[in-house]
N, C-alpha and C positions, 0 to 999 in steps of 0.2 A: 610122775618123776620122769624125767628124760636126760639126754646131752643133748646142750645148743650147738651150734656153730654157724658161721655167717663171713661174709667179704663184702665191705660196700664201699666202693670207689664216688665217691661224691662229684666228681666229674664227669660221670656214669661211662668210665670203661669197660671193658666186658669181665665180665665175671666168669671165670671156665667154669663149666659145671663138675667137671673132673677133680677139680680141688677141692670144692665142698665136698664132693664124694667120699674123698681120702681123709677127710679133716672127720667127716661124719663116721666112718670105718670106727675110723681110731678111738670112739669113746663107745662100739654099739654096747660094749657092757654093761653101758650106763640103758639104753632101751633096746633091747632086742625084738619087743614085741610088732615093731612098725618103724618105718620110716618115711619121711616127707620132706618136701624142698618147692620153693618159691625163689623168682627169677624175673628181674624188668631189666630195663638197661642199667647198669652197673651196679645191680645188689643181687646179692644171692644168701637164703636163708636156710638153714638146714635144721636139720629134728632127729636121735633115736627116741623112740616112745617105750616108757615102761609103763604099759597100763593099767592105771591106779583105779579112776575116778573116767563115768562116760565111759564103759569099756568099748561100746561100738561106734559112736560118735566123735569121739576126743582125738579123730587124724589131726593133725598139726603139719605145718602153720595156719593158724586157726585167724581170721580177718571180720572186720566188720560186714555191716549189710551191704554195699557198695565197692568190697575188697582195696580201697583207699591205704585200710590199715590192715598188716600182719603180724604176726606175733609168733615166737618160740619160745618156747614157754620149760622151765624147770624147775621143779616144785610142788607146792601142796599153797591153795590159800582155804583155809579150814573157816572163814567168814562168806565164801563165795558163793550160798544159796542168800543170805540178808540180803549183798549186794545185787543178787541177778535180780531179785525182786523189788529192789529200789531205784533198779536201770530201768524193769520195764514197767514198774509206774512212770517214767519219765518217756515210755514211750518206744525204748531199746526191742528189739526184736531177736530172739537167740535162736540157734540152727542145733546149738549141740546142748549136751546136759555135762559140759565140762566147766570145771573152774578157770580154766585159762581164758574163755571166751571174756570172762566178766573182766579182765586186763583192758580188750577193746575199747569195749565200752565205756570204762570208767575212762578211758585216755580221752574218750571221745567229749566227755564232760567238763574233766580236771587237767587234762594236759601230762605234764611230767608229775605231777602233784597224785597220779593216778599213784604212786606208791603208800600215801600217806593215809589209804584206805586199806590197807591189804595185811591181813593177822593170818600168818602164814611164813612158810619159807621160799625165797625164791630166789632165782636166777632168771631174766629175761631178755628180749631184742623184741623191741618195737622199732617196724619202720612207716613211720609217716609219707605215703608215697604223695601227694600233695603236695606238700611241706618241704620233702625231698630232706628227712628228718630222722636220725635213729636215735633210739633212747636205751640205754642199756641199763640193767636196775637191779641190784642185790640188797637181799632182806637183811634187816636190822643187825642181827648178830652174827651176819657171816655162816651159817648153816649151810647156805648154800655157795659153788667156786663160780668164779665166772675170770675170765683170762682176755688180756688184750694188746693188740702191738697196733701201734699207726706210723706206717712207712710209704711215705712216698704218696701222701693225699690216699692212702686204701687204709677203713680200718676193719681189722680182724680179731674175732672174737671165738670166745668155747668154753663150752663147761672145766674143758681140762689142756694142759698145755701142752702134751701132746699131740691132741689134734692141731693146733696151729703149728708145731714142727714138722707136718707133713709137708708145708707147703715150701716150696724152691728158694721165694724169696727169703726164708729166715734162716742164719746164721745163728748153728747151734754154739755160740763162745758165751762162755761164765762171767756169769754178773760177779764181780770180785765181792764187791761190798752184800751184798747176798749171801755167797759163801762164807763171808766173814761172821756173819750173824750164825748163819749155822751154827758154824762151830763155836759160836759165844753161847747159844740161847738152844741153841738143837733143833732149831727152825729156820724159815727162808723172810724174810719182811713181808710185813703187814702191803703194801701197794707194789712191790718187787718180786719175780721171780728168779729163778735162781738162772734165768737164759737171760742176757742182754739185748734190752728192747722189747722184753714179755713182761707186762703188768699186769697186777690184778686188780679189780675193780674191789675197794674196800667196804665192810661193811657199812651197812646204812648209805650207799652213795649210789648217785646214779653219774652218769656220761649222756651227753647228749653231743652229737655230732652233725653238722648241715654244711652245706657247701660254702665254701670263700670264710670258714674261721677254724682254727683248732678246735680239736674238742675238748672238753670244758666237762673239768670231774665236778660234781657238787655233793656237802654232806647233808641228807633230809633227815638224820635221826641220831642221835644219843645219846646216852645215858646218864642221868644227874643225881648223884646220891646228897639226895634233903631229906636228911631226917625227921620224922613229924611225931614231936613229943607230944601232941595233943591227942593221943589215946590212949590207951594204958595195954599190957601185954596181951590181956582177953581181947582185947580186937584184933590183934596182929594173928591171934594163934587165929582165930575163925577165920578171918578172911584169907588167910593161905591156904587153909583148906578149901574155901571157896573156889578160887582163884585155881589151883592146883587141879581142883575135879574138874573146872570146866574145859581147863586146858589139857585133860585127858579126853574128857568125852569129845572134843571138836579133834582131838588128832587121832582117833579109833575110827571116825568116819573114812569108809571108802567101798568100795565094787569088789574087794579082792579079799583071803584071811590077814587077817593082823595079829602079830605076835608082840614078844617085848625079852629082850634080854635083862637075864635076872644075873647080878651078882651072889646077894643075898648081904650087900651092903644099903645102910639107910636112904637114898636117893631111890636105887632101882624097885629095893620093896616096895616104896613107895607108890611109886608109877604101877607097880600091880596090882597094890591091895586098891588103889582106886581103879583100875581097868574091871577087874574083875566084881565089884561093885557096877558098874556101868552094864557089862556086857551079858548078855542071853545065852553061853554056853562058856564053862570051861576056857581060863587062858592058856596060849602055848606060850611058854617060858622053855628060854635058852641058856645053856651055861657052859662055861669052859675052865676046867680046872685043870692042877697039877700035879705031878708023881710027887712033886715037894711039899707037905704040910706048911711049909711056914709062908707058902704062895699062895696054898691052895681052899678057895672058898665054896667049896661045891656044899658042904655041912651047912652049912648057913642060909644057902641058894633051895634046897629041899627043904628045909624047916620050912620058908617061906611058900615056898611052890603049896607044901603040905597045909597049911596055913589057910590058904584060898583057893586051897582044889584045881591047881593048875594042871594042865596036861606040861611034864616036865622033862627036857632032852637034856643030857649034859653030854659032855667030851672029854676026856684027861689027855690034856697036849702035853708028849715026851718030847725028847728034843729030836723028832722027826718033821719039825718045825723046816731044823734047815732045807727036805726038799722042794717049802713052797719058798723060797727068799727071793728067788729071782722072780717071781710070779708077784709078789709085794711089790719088790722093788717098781715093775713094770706100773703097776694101779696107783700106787704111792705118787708119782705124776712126780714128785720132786723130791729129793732126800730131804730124810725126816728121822731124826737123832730118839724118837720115841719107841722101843722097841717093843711095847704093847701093842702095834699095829701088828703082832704075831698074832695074838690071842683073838684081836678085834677080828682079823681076820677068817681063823676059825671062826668063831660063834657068829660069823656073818654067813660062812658057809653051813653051817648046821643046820640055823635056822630057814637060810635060802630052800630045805628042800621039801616046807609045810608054808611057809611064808611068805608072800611079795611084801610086805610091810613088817619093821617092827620098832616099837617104843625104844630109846632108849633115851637113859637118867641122867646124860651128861647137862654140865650147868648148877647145878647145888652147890658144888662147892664155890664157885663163883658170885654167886647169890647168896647164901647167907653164911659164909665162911667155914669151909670145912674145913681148909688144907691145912697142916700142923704147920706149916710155917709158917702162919699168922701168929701160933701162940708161940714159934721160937722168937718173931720177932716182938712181942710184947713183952719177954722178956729181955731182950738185946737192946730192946731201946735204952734199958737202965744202964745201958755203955757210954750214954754220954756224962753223965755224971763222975767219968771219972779224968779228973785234969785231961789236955787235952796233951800237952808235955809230953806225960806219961806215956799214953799212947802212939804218941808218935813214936816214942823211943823202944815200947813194943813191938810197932810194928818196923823199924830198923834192924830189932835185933832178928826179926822173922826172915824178914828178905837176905838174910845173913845168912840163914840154915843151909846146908845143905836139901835138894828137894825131899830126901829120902826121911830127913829128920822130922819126928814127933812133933806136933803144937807148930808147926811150921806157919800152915796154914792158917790156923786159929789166932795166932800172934798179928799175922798181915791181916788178918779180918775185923780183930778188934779195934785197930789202928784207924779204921775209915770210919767216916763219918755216916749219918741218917740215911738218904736217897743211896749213896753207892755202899754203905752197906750192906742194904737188903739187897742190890740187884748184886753184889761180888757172893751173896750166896746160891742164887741163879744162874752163876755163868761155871761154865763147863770148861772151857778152854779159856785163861786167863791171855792178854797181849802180850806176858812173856812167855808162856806156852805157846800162844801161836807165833811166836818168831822163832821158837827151835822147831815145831812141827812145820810150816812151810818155808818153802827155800825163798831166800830173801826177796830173789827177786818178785816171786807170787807175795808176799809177804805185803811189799809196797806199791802192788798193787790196792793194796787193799784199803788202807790209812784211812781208815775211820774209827770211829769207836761207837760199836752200835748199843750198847748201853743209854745215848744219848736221848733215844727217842723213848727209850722206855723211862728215864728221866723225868719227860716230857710229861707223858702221864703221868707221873704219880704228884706234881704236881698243880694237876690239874684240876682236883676234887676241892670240898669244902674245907678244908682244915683238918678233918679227921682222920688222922694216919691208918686205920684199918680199911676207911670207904678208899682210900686211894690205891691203898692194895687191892683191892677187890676192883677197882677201874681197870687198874692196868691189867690185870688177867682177866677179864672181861674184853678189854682193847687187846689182847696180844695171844696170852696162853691159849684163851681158849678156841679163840679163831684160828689159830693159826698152827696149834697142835691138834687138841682136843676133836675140833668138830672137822679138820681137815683128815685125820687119820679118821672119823668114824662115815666120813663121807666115801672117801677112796675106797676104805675096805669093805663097806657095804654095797657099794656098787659095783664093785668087782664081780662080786656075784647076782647083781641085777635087786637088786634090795633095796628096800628102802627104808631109811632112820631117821626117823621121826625123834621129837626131842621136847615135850611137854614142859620140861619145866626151862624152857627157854621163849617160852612165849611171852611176845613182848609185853602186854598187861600184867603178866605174872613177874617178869624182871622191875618194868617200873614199881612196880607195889615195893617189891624186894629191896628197892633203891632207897624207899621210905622209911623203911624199919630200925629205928635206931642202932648203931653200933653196938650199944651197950647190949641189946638184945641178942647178940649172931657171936658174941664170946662172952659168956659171962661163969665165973667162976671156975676159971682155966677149961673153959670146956668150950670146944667149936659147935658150930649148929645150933645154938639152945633154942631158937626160939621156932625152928623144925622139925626140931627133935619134942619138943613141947606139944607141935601141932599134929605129931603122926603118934604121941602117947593114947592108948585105947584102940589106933588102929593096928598097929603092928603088936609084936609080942616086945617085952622090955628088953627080950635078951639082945636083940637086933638094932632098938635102939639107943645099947648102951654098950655095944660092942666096942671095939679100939679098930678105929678106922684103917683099911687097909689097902686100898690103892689098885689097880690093874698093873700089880708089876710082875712080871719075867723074871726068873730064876737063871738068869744069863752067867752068872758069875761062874755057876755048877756048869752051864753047858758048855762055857769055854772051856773048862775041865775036860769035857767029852770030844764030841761029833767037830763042835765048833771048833777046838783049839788050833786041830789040821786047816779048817778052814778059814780060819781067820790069818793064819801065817801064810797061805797059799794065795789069799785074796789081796792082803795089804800087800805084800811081798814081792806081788808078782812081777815081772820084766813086764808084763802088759801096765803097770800101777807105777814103776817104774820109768816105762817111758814118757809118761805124760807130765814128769816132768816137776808136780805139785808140791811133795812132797821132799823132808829129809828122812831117805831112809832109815838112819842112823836111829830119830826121834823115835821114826813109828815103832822099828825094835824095840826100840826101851822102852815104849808103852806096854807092847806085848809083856815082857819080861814084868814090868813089874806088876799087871794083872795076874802074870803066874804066882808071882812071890805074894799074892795075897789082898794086893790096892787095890780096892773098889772103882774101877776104870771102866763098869759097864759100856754107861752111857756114853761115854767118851769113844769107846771102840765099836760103839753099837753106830755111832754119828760117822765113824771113817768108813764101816761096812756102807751104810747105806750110801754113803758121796760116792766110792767106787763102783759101786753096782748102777747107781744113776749113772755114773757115764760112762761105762760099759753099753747100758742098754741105748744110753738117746744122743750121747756125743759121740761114739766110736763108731758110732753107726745111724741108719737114717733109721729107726722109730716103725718096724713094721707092723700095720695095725693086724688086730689078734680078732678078725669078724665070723661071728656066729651064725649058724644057719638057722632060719625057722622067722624073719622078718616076717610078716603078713605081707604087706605091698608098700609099694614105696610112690610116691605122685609129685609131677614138677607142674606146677602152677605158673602161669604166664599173662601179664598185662598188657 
């Protein structure tokens, strides 16, 4: 696991090596144990090392036998000892006992097609010095970040988008349409970041850039849900478990301890009671609970631990929460309306202080339908059955209510149709909410309607309205919440999160599994919950699903509610201009009077604090002592 970063001028201008420097500073969180840099005429490629895998050989940028090719490398390819040994029957030559080397090699074979070998997570920069060629390449489901701008013939690249706001040439001004999606979706877009002119390389895609043409995104991978009615449920149940162990055992490999955070909900048991089947001592399981019972899963998390004899840590996070936010905010790389990156955070630091590695369960419910709002909407679909008249004149009489009024909402929601009524009960800030919350003229900057793309998906499946659901959170939530918050907050403290049942053999299978099987009989998971019957205890897997969510509503009550009026409030939140104050009050107020506005106000905390820390100021990188050594390589 590491942070990339890189600048290569295809014209071959000079590269400072003082920018990489600062570009590389700015994520050592991500590898504190080593750093490295590679440098010809106009490229320059940088490295932190968090060493995984090769503890003593695995310096980076790691090159072929003739140094033609380099590579910086972030990630895990968990196939990488098959491959080395099918390079060097081919005659390949290795220097190191790392998985990144086997990247060269196979480019050396396959080209840009080097990605369509690799089961694994990753983020990389190959540059073809021959070729005068870079290739940049992120794994299948977006596990891994990778960040990029091309200004002026130089393209610039990193693990995280801070490090490329180090640099002079970038102008720190808000992607409108970006910020718009936030506050719709409580995320920043799938290929967009929330800076103007910072991209991110989407999953399954690689970029490849050479002199005298733009560079040119391509998609090598995704996902098609065909269901395959020609076996019956006894194959489906076996083969996930198959599927499931092996994808455990290949991501418990490594040089370092491995742990796994445990909620004590059906995913993460999961992933333990097969690690701990695998492994030769004792698993360390992590956990984070709460002073609130109706939050709190630690009862559940020890059942299991106890279950399979784990070595077990827990934590009960009060709302002294609020003195790491600005510490989040800083790692969180871009505001992020999910306010479980509290928790994620802790149980990344708990664990960080027995573990470089640890498991975690994210992906189930994308895979074979956990989330209850699959079964609210299989029931909602029975909305169209009712004239459509009718509803229309519902939803008139709703847009009619005052905000404050009862069924207001419910009224406008039954009024819409299929595609936008499942995504109007995903969206957080509706387009007349967001025309009283920003001042107009922010407002029209904005004129989009980012529902559109999520549109896009959910018609993009086979017919079957639950696979399409499961697409587009596959394409969006998970990427772009899910595995971004457990990336940031794990790295934060030099960690690494590993993700078993996102392996991509284990997703295709997942693809295959008929619908009918993943909700049947008002119940999510079935045919998961089927396959981990005998290994878990029943009580766990017939629990009432309960999410990683924050008891924020209490803490605005407390610690928070000073701070939330101090933060939105402020002359500093004020001068920029964004916002109507008037709105934000009344949001405040009517969280006091009782409205469930978490997420809402948890989405304005995190937008103010991101640009407190990276617009109001230049982004000072936060570097840790204890690097090994650091080497600049030269052609």
């Amino acid at each position: 696991m590491c942070g990339i970063a890189g600048i290569v001028s295809l014209d071959k201008r000079p590269v400072d090596p003082g920018d990489l420097q600062r570009m590389c500073d700015a994520i050592v969180h991500r590898g504190p144990d080593d750093e490295g840099y590679y440098f010809e005429p106009g490229v320059g490629l940088g490295m932190r090392r968090l060493s995984i895998i090769g503890l003593d050989t695995g310096h980076q940028p790691i090159h072929n036998e003739d140094g033609s090719i380099q590579v910086v490398f972030n990630g895990e390819i968990y196939n990488y000892k098959e491959l080395r040994h099918e390079l060097q029957q081919r005659g390949h030559s290795f220097y190191t006992e790392t998985d990144t080397e086997t990247i060269v090699h196979l480019y050396e074979e396959y080209g840009a097609g080097v990605v369509d070998k690799l089961r694994g997570m990753f983020a990389f920069a190959l540059w073809d010095g021959r070729r005068r060629q870079l290739l940049l390449a992120r794994d299948r489901l977006g596990i891994k970040p990778l960040y990029y701008a091309y200004i002026d013939g130089r393209l610039i690249f990193a693990s995280e988008l801070k490090a490329i706001l180090q640099l002079n040439e970038i102008d720190v001004a808000l992607n409108w349409k970006s910020a718009q999606r936030l506050f719709t979706f409580l995320t920043t877009p799938v290929f967009e970041s929330v800076v103007e002119g910072v991209h991110k390389l989407g999953p399954g895609q690689i970029l490849i850039a050479a002199a005298n043409q733009e560079p040119r995104v391509e998609q090598y991978w995704d996902v098609r849900f065909v269901p395959d009615y020609g076996h019956d449920e006894a194959f489906f149940v076996e083969r996930l478990r198959e599927l499931l162990l092996e994808a455990v055992r290949l991501e418990m490999v490594s040089d370092v301890p491995v742990g796994a955070f445990l909620s004590g909900g059906l995913d993460s048991s999961s992933v333990v009671a097969m690690m701990s089947g695998l492994a030769s001592e004792p698993v360390k399981t992590y956990t984070i609970g709460f002073e609130d019972s109706g939050y709190d899963e630690t009862p559940y998390a020890r059942q299991v631990a106890a279950q399979f004899g784990t070595v077990h840590t827990e934590q009960i996070l009060a709302t002294d929460a609020l003195d790491v936010i600005e510490d989040i905010a800083w790692y969180l790389d871009e505001p992020l309306g999910d306010s479980s990156a509290i928790p994620t955070y802790m149980v990344s630091k708990l664990a960080a202080r027995d573990v470089k590695v640890s498991l975690s369960a994210d992906g189930g419910d994308e895979l074979f339908a956990g989330y209850d709002k699959y079964l609210v909407e299989s029931r909602e679909r029975n909305y169209r059955f009712i004239p459509s008249p009718l509803r229309s004149g519902l939803g008139h009489i709703g847009r009619a209510l005052p905000d404050s009024a009862r069924g207001k909402s419910f009224l406008e929601h039954i009024a819409l149709d299929g595609v936008n009524r499942y995504l109007d009960a995903s969206t957080f800030f509706k387009l007349e909410d967001q025309k009283r919350l920003f001042r107009s003229e922010v407002f029209e900057l904005m004129s989009g309607d980012p529902s559109r793309s999520e549109a896009e998906h959910l018609r993009k499946q086979n017919g079957n309205w639950l696979s399409s659901l499961q697409y587009l959170d596959l394409k969006s939530y998970l990427p772009l919440d899910i595995l971004t918050k457990v990336d940031r907050m794990s790295m934060a403290h030099s960690l690494e999160a590993r993700v078993p049942l996102l392996d991509h053999k284990l997703v295709e299978f997942a693809a295959t599994i008929p619908p009918e099987l993943k909700l049947k009989e008002g119940a999510t998971k079935y045919i998961f919950k089927k396959a981990m019957r005998g290994i878990l205890p029943d009580s766990i897997i017939d629990r009432p699903k309960h999410g990683f969510a924050v008891p924020l509503g209490k803490w605005f009550k407390g610690r928070f509610d000073d701070f939330l009026h101090d933060l939105l409030l402020s002359d500093t939140s004020k001068r920029r201009g964004i916002f109507n104050t008037g709105q934000v009050e009344h949001l405040i107020r009517l969280q006091r009077a009782g409205r469930p506005l978490d997420s809402q106000l948890w989405t304005l905390i995190s937008f103010e604090l991101w640009c407190r820390t990276f617009m109001d100021k230049k982004p000072a990188p936060r570097r840790r002592q204890g690097a090994a050594h650091s080497a600049v390589l030269a052609r």
